[in-house]
Backbone bond lengths (Angstrom), bond angles and torsions (degrees), N, CA, C in turn:
res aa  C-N    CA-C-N  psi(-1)  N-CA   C-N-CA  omega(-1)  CA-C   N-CA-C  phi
1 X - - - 1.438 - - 1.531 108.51 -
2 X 1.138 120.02 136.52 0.994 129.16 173.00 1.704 136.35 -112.18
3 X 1.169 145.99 144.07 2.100 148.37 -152.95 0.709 116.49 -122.82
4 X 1.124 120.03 124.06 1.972 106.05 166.20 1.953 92.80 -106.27
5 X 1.687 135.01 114.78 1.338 137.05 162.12 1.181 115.47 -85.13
6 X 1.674 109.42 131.03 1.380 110.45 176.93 1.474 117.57 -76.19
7 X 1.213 131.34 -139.43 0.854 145.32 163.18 1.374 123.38 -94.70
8 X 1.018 127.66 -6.77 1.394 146.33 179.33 1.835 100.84 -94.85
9 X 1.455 121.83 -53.98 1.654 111.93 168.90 1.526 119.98 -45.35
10 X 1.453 90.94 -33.94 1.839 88.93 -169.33 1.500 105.89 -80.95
11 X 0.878 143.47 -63.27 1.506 165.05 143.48 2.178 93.83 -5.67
12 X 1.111 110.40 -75.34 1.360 105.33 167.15 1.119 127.29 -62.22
13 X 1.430 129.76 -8.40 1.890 123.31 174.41 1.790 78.42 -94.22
14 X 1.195 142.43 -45.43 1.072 120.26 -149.39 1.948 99.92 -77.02
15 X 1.284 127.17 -40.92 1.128 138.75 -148.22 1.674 117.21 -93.31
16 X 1.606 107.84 -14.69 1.260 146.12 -152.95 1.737 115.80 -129.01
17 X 1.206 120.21 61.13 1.688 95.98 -165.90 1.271 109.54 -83.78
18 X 1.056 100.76 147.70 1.662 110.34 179.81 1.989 112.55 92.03
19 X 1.595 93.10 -10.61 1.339 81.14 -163.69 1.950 116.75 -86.64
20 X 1.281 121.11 -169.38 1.322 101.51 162.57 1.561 142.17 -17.52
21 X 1.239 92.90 -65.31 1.751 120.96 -173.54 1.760 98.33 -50.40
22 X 1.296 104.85 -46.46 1.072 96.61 -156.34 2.076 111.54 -92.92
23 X 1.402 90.25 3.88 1.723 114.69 -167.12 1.738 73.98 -100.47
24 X 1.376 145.90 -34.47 1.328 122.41 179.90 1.715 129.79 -89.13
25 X 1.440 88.38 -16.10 1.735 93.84 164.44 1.144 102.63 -82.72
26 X 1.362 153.50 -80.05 1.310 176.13 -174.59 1.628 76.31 -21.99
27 X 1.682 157.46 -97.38 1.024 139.11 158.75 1.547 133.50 4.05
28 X 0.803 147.50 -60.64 1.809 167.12 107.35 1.650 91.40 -1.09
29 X 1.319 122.38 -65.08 1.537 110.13 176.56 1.584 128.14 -51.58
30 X 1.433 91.95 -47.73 1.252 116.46 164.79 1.556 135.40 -36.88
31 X 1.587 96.16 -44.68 1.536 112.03 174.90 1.460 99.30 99.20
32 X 0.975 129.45 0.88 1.579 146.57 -167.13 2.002 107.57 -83.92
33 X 1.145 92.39 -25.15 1.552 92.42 179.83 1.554 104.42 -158.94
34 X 1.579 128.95 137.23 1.746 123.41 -178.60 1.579 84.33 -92.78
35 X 1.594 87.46 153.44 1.379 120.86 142.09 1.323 141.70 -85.79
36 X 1.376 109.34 110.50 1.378 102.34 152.61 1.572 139.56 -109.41
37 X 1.834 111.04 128.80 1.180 112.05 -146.49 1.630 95.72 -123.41
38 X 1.350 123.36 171.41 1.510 129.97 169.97 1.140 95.26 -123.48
39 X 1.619 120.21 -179.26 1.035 131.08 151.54 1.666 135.87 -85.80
40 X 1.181 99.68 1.13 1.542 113.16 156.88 0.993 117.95 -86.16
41 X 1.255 124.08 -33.49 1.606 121.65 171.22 1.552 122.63 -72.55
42 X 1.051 110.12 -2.21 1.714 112.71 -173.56 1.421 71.37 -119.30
43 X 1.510 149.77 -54.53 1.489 122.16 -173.10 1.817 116.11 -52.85
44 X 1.567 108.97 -41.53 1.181 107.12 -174.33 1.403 114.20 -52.74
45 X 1.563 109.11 -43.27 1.451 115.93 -170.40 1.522 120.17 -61.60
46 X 1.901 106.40 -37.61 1.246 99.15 172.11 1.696 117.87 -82.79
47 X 1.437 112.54 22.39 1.784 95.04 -172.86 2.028 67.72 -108.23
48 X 1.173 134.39 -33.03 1.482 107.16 -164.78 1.629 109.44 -72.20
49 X 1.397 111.34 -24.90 1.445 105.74 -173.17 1.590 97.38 -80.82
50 X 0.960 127.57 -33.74 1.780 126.21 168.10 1.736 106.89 -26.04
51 X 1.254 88.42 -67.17 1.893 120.87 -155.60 1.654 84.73 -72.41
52 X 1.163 152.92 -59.82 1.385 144.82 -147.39 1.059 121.02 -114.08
53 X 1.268 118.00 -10.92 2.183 126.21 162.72 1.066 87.30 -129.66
54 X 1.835 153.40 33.69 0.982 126.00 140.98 1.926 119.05 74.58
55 X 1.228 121.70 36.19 1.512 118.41 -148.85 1.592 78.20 -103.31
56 X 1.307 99.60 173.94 1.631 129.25 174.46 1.444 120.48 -83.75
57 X 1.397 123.51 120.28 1.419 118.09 -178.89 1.666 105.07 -45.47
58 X 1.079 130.85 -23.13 2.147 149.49 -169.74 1.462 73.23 -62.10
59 X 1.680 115.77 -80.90 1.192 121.03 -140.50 2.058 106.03 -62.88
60 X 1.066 91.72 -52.09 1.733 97.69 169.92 1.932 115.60 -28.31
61 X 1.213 75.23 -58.35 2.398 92.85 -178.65 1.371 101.15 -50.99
62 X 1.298 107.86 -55.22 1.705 114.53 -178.92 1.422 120.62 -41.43
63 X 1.611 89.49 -56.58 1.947 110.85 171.56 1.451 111.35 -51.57
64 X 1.091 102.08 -56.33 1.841 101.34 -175.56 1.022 120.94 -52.45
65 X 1.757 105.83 -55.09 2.078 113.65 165.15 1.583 106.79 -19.09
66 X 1.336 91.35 -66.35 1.215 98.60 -163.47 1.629 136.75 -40.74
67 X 1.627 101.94 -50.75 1.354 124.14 152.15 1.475 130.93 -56.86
């Protein structure tokens, strides 16, 4: 099976423990379900976590590498 997560899953597994969001990455980690992602969607996610915990454009670059 395969996902497309908005920006709202990521933002909620991170903000939420235990909750959905974070029961659908943890899946995807799992190997249990693929992702499919863009690069707007990992941009969107890091301008909402910017704007709503306040993070560092530094810390954002890091995040993206990562992805």
């Amino acid at each position: 099976m395969k996902a497309v997560f908005d920006a709202n899953i990521f933002v909620s597994a991170l903000a939420i423990p235990g909750g959905q969001g974070q029961r659908a990455v943890e899946l995807v980690i799992e190997g249990k379900v693929g992702l499919c992602i863009s690069k707007e969607i990992v941009h969107e996610t890091l301008e909402v976590l910017t704007r709503k915990f306040a993070r560092s454009p530094e810390h954002d670059k890091i995040d993206a590498e990562m992805v």
